[in-house]
C-alpha positions as CSV (number, residue, x, y, z in Angstrom):
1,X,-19.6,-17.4,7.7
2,X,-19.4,-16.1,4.5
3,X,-16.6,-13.2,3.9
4,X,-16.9,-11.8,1.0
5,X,-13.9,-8.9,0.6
6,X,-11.2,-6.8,2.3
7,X,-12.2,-3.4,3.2
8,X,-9.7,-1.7,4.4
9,X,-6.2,-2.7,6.2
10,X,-4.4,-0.6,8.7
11,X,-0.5,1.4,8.3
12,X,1.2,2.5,11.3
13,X,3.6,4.8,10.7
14,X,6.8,6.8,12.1
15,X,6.0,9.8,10.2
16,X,2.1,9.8,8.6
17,X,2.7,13.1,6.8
18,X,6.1,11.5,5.1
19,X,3.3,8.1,4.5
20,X,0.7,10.5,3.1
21,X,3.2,12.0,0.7
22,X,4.3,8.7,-0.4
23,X,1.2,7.3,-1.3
24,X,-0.6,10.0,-3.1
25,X,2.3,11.8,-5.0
26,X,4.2,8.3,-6.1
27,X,1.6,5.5,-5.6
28,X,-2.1,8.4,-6.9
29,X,-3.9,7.3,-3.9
30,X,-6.4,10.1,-2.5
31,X,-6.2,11.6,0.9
32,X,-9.9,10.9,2.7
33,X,-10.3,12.8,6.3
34,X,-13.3,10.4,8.3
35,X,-14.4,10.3,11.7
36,X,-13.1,12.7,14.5
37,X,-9.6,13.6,12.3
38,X,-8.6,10.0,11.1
39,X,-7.0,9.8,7.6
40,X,-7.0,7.4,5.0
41,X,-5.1,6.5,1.7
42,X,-8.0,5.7,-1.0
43,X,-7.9,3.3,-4.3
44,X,-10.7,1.9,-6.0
45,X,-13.0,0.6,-3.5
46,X,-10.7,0.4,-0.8
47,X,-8.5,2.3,1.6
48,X,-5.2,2.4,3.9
49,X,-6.4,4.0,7.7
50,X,-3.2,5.5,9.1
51,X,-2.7,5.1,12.6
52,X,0.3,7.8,13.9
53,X,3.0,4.8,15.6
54,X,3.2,7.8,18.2
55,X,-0.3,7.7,19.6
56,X,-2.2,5.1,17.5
57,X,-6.2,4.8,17.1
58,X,-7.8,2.0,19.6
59,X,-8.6,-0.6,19.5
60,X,-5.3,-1.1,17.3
61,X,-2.8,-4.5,16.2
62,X,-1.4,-6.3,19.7
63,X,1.9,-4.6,18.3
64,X,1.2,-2.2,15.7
65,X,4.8,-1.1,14.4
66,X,5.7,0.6,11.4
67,X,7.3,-1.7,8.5
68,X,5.6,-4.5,9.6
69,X,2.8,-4.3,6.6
70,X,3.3,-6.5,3.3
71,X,0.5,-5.4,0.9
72,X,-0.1,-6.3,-2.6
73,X,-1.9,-3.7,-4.9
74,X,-3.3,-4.6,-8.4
75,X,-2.2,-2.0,-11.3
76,X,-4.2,-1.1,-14.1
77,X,-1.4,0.1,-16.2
78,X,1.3,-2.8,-17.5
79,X,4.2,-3.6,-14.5
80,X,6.8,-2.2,-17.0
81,X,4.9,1.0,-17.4
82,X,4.5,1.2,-13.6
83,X,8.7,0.5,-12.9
84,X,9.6,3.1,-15.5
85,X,7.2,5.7,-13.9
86,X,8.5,4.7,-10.0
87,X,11.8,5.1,-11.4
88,X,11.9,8.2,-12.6
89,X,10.3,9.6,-9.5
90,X,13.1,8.2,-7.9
91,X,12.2,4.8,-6.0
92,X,14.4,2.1,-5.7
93,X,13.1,-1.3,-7.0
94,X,13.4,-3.8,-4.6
95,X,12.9,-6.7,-7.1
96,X,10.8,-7.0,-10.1
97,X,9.8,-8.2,-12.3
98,X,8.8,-11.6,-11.3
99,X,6.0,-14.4,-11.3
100,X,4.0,-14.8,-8.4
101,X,0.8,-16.4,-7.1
102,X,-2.0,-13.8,-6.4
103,X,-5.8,-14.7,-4.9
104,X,-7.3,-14.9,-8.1
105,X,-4.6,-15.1,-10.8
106,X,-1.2,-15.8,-11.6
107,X,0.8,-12.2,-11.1
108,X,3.6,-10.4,-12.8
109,X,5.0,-8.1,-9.6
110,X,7.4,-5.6,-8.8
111,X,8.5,-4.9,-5.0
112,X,9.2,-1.3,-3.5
113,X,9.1,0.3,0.2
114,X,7.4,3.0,1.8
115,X,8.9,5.0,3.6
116,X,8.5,3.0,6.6
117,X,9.9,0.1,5.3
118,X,6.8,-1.8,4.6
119,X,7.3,-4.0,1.4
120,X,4.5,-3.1,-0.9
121,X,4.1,-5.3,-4.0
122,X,3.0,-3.7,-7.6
123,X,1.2,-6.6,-9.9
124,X,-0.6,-7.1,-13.2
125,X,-3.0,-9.8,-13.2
126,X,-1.9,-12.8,-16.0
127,X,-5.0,-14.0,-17.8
């Protein structure tokens, strides 16, 4: 077997429309609409399904519970530039910024939460 990437990964969460809001208006993901009503959060060549904790999509996580998601995303913009702007759209910085280890690089990260609770980390790659 040869994998080759991550497609897409799957949210579940408390309120989806409070999830939606979250990651378009502070993180610029687009809304996508697929199949029979699902919803996804898209970036780059990738997306976020949403699965509603109140009557999620099957087949679906042995325990699929909202907060329970740890996700790193890769910026294009510089970390600092990406704290000032979540600051002054009001999000609280969980920690940042701090070296870290990513798949293919070294990583400068910040750390902030959905609104779910899921910890969602904000990196630059360091060449």
């Amino acid at each position: 077997m040869n994998l080759r990437r991550l497609d897409h990964l799957v949210v579940t969460a408390r309120d989806p429309e409070a999830t939606i809001r979250f990651y378009t208006e502070i993180l610029g993901m687009r809304l996508v609409t697929f199949g029979e009503g699902r919803r996804a959060l898209a970036f780059g060549d990738q997306k976020i399904n949403l699965h509603d904790a109140a009557k999620p999509y099957v087949p679906h996580a042995r325990r699929p519970e909202p907060g329970a998601v740890d996700i790193c995303l890769i910026a294009a913009e510089p970390v600092e530039q990406v704290m000032a702007e979540l600051q002054a759209k009001g999000i609280k910085i969980e920690e940042g910024i701090v070296p870290k280890t990513g798949a293919r690089a070294k990583l400068r990260s910040l750390y902030i939460r959905d609104p779910d609770g899921n910890l969602i980390e904000i990196s630059n790659e360091v060449e």
